[in-house]
C-alpha beads as a LAMMPS data file, in Angstrom:
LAMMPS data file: protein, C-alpha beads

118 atoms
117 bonds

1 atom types
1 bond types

-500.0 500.0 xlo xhi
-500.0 500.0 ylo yhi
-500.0 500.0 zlo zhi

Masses

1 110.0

Atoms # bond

1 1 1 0.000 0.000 0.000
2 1 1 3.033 2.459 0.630
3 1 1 4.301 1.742 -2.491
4 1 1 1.018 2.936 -4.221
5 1 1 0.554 5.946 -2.203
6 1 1 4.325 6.294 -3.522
7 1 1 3.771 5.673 -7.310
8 1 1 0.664 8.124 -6.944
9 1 1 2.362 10.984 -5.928
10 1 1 5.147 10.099 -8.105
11 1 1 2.716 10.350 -11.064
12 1 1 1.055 13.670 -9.659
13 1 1 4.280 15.341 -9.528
14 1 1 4.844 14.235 -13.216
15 1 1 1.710 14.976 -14.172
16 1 1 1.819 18.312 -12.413
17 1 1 5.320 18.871 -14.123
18 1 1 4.568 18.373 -17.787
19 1 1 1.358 20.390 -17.369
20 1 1 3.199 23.606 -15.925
21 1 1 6.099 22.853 -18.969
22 1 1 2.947 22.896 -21.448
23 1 1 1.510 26.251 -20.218
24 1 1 4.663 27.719 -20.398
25 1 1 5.641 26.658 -23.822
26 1 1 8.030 24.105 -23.054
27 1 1 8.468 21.109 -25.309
28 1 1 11.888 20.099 -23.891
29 1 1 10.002 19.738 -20.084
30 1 1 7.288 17.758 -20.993
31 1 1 9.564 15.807 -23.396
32 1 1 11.864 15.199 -20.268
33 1 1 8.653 14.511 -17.814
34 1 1 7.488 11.406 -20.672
35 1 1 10.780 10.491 -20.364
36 1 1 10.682 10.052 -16.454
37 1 1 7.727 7.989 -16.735
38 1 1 8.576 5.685 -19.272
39 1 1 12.190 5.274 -17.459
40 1 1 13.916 5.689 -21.365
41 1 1 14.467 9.304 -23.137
42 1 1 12.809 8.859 -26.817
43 1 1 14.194 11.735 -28.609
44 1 1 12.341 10.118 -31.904
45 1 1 9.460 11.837 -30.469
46 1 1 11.420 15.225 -29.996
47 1 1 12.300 15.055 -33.580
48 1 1 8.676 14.651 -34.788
49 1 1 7.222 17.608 -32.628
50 1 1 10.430 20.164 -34.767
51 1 1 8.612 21.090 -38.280
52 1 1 10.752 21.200 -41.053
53 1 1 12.265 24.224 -42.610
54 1 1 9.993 23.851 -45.424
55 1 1 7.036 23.071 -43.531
56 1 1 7.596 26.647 -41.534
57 1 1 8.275 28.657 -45.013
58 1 1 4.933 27.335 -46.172
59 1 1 3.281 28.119 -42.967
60 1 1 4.859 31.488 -42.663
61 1 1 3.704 32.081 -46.661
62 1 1 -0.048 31.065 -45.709
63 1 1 -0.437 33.625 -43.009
64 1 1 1.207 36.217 -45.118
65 1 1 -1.067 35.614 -47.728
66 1 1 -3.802 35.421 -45.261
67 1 1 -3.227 38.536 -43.564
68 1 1 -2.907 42.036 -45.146
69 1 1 -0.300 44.345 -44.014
70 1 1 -1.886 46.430 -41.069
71 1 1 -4.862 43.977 -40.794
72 1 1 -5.990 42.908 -36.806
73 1 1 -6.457 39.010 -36.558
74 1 1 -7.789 37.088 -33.471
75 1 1 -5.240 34.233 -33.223
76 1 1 -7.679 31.408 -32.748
77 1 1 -9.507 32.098 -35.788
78 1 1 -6.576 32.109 -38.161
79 1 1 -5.144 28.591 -36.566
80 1 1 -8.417 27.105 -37.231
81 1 1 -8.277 28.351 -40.656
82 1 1 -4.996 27.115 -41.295
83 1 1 -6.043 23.780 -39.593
84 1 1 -8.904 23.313 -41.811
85 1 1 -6.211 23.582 -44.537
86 1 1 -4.001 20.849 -43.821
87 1 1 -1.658 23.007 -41.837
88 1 1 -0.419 21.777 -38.223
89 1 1 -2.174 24.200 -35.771
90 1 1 1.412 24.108 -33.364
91 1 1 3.520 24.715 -35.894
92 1 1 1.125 27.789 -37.252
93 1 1 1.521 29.021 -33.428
94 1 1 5.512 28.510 -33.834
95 1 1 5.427 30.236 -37.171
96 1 1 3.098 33.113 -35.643
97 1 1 5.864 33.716 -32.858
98 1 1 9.045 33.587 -35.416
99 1 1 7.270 36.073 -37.189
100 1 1 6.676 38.495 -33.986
101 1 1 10.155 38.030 -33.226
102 1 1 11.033 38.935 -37.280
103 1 1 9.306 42.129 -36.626
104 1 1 6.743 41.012 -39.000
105 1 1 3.609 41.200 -36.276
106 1 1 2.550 42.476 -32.708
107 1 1 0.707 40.871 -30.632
108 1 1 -2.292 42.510 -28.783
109 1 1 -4.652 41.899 -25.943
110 1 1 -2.243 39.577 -24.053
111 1 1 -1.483 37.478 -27.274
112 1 1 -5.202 36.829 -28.207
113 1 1 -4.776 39.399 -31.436
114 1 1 -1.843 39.729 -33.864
115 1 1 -1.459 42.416 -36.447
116 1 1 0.437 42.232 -39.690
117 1 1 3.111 45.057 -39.481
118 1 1 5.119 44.317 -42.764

Bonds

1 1 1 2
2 1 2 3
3 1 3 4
4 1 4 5
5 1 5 6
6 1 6 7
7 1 7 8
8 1 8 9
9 1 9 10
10 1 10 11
11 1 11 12
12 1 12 13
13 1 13 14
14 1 14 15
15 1 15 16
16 1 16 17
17 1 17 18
18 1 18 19
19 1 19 20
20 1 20 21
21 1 21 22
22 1 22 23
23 1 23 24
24 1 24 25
25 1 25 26
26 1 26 27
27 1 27 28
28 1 28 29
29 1 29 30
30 1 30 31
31 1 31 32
32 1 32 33
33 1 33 34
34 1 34 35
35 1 35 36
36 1 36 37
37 1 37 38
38 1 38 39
39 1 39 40
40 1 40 41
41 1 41 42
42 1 42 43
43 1 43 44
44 1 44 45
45 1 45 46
46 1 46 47
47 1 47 48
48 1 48 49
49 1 49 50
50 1 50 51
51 1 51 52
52 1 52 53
53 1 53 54
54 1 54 55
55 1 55 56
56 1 56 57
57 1 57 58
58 1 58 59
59 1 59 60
60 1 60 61
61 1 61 62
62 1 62 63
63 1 63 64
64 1 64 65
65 1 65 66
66 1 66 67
67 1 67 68
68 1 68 69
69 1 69 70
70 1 70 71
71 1 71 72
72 1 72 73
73 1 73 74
74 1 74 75
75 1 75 76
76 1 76 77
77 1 77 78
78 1 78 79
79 1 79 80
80 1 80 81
81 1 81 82
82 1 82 83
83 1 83 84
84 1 84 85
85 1 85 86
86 1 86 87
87 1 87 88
88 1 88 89
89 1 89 90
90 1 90 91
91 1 91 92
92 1 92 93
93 1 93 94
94 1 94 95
95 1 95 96
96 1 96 97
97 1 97 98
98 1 98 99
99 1 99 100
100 1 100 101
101 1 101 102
102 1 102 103
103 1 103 104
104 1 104 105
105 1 105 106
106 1 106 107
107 1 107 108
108 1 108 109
109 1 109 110
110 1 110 111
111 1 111 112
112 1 112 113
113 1 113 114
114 1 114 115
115 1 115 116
116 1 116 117
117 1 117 118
């Protein structure tokens, strides 16, 4: 019975873990908390959450074709968009931060809104 209470609270603190790594963005936590519970690192599953350059250039040409310069966009919408057209709705979130940090859009209203600057 000890070891169960033992092995719960083992698996809440995982659990716990990989949930604050996912709020915050983290893909190399949560990777690291899977890890801990299947007692092996699988970095074959690292490699399939990175999108290819290409895939990103195609991603990052979608939403500039999608959005006008100087346009307002709620950021939900366009993922959803771009999800209903084949495009992985992470890696239009990663491509939607490269192109903040490009200088190509700000984000408004915490992140919820994203305008195309250039």
């Amino acid at each position: 019975q000890t070891q169960d209470i033992a092995e719960a609270l083992r698996l809440f603190k995982v659990s716990t873990m990989a949930a604050n790594a996912a709020d915050k963005g983290g893909v190399g936590a949560s990777a690291s908390a899977g890890a801990s519970l299947g007692g092996k690192n699988n970095n074959s599953i690292m490699r399939a959450a990175l999108p290819s350059r290409e895939e990103m250039l195609r991603t990052e040409t979608f939403l500039r074709s999608r959005l006008k310069i100087g346009h307002i966009v709620n950021k939900q919408r366009i993922v959803e968009e771009a999800a209903s057209q084949g495009y992985d709705a992470t890696v239009v979130m990663r491509a939607i931060a490269i192109m903040v940090m490009k200088g190509e859009m700000t984000e408004r209203n915490q992140g919820r809104l994203f305008k195309r600057i250039r």
